[in-house]
C-alpha positions in Angstrom: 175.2 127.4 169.9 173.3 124.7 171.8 173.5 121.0 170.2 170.7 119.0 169.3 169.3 116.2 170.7 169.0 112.6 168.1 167.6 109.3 167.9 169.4 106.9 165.9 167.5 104.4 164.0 168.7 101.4 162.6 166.4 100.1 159.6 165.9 96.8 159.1 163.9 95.2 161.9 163.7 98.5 163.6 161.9 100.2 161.0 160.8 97.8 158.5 160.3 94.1 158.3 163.1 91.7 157.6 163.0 88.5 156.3 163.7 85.7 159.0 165.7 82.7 157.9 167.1 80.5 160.0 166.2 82.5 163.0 168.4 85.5 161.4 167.1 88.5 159.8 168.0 89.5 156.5 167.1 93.2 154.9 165.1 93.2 151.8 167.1 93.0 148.6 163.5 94.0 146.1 161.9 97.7 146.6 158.6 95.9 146.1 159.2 93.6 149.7 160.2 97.4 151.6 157.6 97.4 154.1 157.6 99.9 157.2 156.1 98.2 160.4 152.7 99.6 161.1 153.3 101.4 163.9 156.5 103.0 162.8 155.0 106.4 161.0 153.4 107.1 164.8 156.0 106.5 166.7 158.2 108.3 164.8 156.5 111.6 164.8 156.2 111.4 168.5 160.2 111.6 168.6 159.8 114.4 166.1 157.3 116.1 168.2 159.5 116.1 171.3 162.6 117.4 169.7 164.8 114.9 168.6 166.4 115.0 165.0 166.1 111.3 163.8 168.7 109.8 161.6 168.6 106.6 160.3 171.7 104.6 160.8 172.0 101.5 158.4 174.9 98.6 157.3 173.9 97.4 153.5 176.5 94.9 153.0 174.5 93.1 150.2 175.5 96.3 147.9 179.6 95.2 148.7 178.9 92.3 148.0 176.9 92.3 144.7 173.8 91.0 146.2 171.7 94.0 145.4 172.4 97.5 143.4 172.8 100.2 145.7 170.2 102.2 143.5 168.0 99.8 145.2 168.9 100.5 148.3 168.6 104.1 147.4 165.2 104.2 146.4 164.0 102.4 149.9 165.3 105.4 151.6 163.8 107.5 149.4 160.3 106.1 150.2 161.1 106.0 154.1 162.4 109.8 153.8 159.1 110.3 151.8 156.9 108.6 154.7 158.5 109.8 157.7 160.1 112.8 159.3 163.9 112.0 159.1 166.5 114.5 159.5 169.3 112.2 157.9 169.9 108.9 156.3 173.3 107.4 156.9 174.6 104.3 154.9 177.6 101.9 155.1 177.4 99.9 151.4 181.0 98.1 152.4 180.9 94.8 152.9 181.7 93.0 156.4 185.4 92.7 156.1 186.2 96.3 154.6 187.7 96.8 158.0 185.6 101.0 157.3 185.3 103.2 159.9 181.2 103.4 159.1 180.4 99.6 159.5 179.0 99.5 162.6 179.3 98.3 165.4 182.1 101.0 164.5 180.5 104.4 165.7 181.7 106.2 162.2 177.7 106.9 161.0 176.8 108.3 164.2 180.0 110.7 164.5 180.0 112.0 161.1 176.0 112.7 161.3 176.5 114.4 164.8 179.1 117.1 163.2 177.1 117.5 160.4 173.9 117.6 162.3 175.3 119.8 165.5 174.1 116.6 167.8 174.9 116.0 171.5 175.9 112.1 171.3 175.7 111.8 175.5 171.7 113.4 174.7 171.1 111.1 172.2 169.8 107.8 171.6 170.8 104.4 169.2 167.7 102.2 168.8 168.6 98.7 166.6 167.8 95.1 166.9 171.6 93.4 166.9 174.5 93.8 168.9 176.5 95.7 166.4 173.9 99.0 167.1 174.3 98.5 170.5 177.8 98.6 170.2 177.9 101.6 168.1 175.7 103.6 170.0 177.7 103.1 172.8 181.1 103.6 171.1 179.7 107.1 170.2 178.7 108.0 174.1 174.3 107.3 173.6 172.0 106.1 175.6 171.4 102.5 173.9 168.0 100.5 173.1 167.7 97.0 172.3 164.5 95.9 170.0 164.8 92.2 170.8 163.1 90.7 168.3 163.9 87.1 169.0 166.6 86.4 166.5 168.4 83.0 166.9 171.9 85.2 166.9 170.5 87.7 170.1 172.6 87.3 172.6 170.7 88.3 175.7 174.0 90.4 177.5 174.2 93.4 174.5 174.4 95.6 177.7 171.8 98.3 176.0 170.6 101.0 178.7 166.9 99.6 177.6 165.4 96.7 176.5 162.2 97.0 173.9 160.0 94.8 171.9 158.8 97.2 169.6 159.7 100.5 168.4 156.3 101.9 170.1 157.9 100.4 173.6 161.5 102.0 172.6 159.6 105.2 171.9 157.8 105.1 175.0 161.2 104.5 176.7 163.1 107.2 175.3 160.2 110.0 176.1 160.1 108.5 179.6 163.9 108.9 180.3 164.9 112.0 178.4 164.2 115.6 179.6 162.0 117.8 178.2 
């Protein structure tokens, strides 16, 4: 049986808007303030189109620690599923120091959806705007993309394969590097 070829998407800042305080982003804690980027519905279907499974790949440490329900979270996945053409949603609701095996950077999300979704990690690609998806993507053997987004926290060495400022430019990248 042949394996699959993925893109893993982080969500906040990757595929919606964040709210920047500080110069750090912070994921939307209100259903009402989910907003997908414009040009994330395209871009996404241009991945599908080619042949990659696309699973999003997202920490929500605000459920562990009490700062929003995780129904919440729940029902802004539900929309995005509704809206785009995702194969998988993956979440870690733990909170920063539950030392899990999902939290990325760890590379737990991206393991357990590549034996559940028969995916070939060293075909497949990590898209995210911090360090920590970076990390993860590489712990689990993808190619790796940085969205730098201009956070005060980026650190300009998070040794991703690819640098983008956008995901129509990560899109673009990964069509560009990855047989047919």
């Amino acid at each position: 049986m042949s394996l699959n070829k993925a893109v893993f998407l982080d969500r906040d800042g990757v595929l919606n808007h964040t709210e920047i305080r500080d110069g750090k982003p912070y994921a939307p804690t209100r259903v009402e303030d989910f907003k997908l980027f414009d040009d994330v519905e395209g871009s996404i279907r241009l991945l599908k189109d080619a042949g990659f499974l696309l699973v999003v790949v997202t920490n929500q440490p605000d459920v562990g620690n009490g700062f929003v329900e995780q129904s919440v979270v729940e029902e802004m996945n539900d929309r995005m599923m509704a809206k785009l053409p995702l194969d998988d949603i993956r979440v870690c609701f733990h909170k920063q120091t539950d030392n899990c095996e999902c939290r990325k950077p760890k590379p737990g999300m991206l393991i357990d959806a590549a034996t559940a979704l028969n995916i070939d990690l060293r075909t497949s690609f990590m898209v995210g705007d911090r360090g920590g998806d970076v990390k993860a993507g590489k712990a689990a053997g993808c190619k790796t993309i940085f969205i730098d987004r201009g956070y005060k926290e980026t650190k300009k060495s998070t040794k991703a394969d690819f640098t983008a400022y956008s995901i129509v430019d990560a899109v673009s990248q990964i069509l560009n590097s990855s047989p047919r």
